[in-house]
C-alpha positions in Angstrom: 0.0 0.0 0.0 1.2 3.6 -0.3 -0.2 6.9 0.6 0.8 11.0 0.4 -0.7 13.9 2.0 -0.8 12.6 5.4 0.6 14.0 8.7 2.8 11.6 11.0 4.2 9.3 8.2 7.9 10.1 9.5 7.2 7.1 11.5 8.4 3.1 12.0 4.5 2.7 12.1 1.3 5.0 10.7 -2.4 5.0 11.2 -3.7 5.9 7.3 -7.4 6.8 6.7 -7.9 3.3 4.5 -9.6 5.7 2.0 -6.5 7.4 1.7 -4.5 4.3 0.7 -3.7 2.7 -2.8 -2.6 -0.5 -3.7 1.0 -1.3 -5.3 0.4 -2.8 -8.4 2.8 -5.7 -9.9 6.0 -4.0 -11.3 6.1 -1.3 -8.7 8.2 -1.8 -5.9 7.6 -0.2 -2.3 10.4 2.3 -2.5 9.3 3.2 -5.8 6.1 3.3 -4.4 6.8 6.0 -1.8 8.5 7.9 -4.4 5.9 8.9 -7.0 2.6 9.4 -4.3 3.9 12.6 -3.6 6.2 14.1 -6.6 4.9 11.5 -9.7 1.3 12.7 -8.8 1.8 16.4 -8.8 3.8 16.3 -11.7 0.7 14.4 -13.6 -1.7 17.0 -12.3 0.3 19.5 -13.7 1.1 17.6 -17.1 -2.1 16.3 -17.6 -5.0 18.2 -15.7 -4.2 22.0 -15.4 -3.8 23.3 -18.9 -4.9 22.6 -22.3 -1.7 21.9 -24.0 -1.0 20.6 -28.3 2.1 19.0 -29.8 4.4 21.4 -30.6 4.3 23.9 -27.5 7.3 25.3 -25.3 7.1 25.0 -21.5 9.3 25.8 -19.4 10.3 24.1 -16.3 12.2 25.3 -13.6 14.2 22.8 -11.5 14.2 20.3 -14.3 16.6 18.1 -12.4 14.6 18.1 -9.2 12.3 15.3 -8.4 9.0 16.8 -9.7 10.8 18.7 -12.5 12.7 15.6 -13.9 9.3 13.8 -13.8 7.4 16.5 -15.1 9.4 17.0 -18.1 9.1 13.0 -18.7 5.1 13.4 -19.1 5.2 16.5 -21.2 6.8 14.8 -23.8 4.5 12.3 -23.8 2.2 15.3 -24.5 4.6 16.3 -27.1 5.6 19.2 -25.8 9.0 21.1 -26.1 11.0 21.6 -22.7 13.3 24.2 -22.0 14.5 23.3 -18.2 16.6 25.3 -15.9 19.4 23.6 -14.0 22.6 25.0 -12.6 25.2 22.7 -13.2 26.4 20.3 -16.1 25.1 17.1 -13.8 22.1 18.5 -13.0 22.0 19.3 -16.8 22.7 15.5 -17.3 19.6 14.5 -15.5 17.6 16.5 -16.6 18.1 16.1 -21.0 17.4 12.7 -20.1 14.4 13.2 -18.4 13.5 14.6 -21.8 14.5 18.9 -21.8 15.4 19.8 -25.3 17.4 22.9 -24.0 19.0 23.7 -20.9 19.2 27.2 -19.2 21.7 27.5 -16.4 20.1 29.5 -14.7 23.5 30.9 -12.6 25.4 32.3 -15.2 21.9 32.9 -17.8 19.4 34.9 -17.8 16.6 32.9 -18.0 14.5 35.4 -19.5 16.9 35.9 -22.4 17.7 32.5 -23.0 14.2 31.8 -23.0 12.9 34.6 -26.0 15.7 33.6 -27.8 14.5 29.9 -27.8 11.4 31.0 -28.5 12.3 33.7 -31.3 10.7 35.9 -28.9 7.3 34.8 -28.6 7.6 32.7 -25.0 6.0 29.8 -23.6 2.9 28.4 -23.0 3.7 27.4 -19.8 5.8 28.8 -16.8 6.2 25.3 -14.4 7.7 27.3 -11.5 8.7 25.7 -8.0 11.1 28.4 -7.0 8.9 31.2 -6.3 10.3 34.5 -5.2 13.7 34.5 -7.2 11.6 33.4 -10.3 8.2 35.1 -10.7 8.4 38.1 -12.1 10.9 37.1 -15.2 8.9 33.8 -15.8 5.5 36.0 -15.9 8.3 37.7 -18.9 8.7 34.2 -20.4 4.8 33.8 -21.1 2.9 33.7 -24.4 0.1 35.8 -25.0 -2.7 33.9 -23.1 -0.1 31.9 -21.3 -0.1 30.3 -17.7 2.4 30.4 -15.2 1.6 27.8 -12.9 3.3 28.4 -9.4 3.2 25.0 -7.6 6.0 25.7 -5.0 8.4 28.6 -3.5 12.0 27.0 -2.7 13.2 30.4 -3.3 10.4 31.8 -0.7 6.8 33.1 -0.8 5.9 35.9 -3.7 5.1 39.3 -2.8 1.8 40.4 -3.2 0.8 40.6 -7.3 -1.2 43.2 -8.9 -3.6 41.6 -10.6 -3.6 44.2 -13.6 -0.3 42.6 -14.5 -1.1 39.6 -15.9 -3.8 41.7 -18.4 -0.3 44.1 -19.4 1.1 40.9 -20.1 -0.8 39.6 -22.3 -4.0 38.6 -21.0 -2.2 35.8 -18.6 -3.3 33.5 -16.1 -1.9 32.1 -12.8 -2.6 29.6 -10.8 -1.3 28.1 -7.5 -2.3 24.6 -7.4 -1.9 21.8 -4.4 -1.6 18.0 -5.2 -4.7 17.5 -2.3 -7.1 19.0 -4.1 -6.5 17.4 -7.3 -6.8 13.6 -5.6 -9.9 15.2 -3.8 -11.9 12.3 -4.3 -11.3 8.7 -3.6 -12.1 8.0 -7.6 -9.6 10.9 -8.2 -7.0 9.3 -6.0 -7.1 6.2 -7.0 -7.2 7.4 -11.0 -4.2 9.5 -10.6 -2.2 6.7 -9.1 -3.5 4.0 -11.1 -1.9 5.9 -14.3 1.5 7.1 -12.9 2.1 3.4 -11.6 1.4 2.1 -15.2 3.8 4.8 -16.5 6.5 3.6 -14.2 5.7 -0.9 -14.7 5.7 0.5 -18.2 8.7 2.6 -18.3 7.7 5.1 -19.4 8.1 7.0 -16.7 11.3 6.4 -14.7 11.3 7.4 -11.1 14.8 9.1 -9.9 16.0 8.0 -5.7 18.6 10.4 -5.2 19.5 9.5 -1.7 18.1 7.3 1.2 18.3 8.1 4.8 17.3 5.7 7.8 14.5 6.9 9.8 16.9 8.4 12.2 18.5 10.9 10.4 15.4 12.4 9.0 17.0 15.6 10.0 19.7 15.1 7.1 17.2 14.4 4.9 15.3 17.8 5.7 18.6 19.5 5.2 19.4 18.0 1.8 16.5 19.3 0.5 16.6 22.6 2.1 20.0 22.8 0.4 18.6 22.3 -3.5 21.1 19.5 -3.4 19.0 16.5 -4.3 18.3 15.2 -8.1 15.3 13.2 -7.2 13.4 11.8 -4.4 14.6 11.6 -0.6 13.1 8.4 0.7 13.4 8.1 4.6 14.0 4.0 5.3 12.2 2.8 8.6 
């Protein structure tokens, strides 16, 4: 069984509302498992559930090499979308081109705003995937299309000031969204939908889930701190 979005799982033993739970299928280990409830699932909302999107568009992801990014960019292309994906390093680059980015921004010596017109002969994206938040938000509102979406689903970086509405019309008649994993498995059919599909992805291969470190229970502190540090190309998995 696996499960996400449930307080007091950093435990040798949980109590999980059984309406909450979700059977492994064959082909999916546990540890596999625990890595796509959480990060596999939002990034198939996002793919798959919060835009209208046709072969041929740009998006742009930021933190392709992270653990929702790197899966995120896997089930784009399966949308046949084009994904531009900012990293800051040549190994995080690595990781992510073969999670499926066609270009790579590094985003620490790049502007990201730049690099991203000029990959788009200056029209922008589709879609802004941000998960960085305050360091990010105003130039990836710059990377948008007319009638694009920037869809803000996490602040690394920190929380974003307070917007102006009246932006996102100068922009180009934009739209924003800040979306949460719970509310798209809502529902138990929802739930069980949404993991039903990313666990065929993964027995399938066509989705292929990165564990960038493991930590025993014990040093779930470490593991906290890894993360904190933007260090990680993956998922964290804490062992009991």
């Amino acid at each position: 069984m696996a499960w996400t979005n449930t307080p007091g799982s950093y435990a040798t033993e949980a109590v999980i509302p059984a309406e909450r739970l979700v059977h492994l299928p064959d082909g999916v280990t546990a540890e596999q498992g625990a890595a796509a409830m959480l990060q596999a699932m939002t990034a198939h909302y996002l793919a798959f559930s919060m835009v209208s999107l046709n072969p041929g568009d740009t998006c742009l992801v930021h933190a392709a090499a992270g653990g929702v990014g790197a899966l995120l960019s896997q089930m784009l292309k399966m949308r046949g979308v084009r994904v531009i994906g900012t990293t800051s390093s040549e190994e995080k680059a690595k990781v992510a081109r073969e999670a499926g980015a066609d270009e790579i921004i590094f985003y620490n010596r790049e502007d990201f705003e730049t690099e991203t017109k000029r990959l788009t002969d200056g029209k922008g994206v589709a879609v802004v995937y941000d998960s960085v938040g305050k360091d990010t938000f105003d130039k990836s509102i710059n990377c948008l299309r007319l009638r694009g979406s920037l869809i803000l689903y996490g602040q690394s970086s920190g929380a974003v000031p307070p917007v102006d509405p009246q932006i996102l019309n100068a922009k180009g008649s934009l739209w924003l969204s800040r979306p949460t994993l719970a509310h798209y498995v809502a529902t138990r059919e929802e739930l069980n939908q949404r993991a039903a599909e990313v666990f065929d992805f993964i027995a399938q291969g066509k989705v292929k889930i990165r564990v960038d470190r493991k930590y025993p229970l014990a040093q779930a502190a470490d593991a906290q701190n890894a993360l904190a540090s933007r260090a990680t190309m993956g998922k964290v998995l804490l062992i009991p």
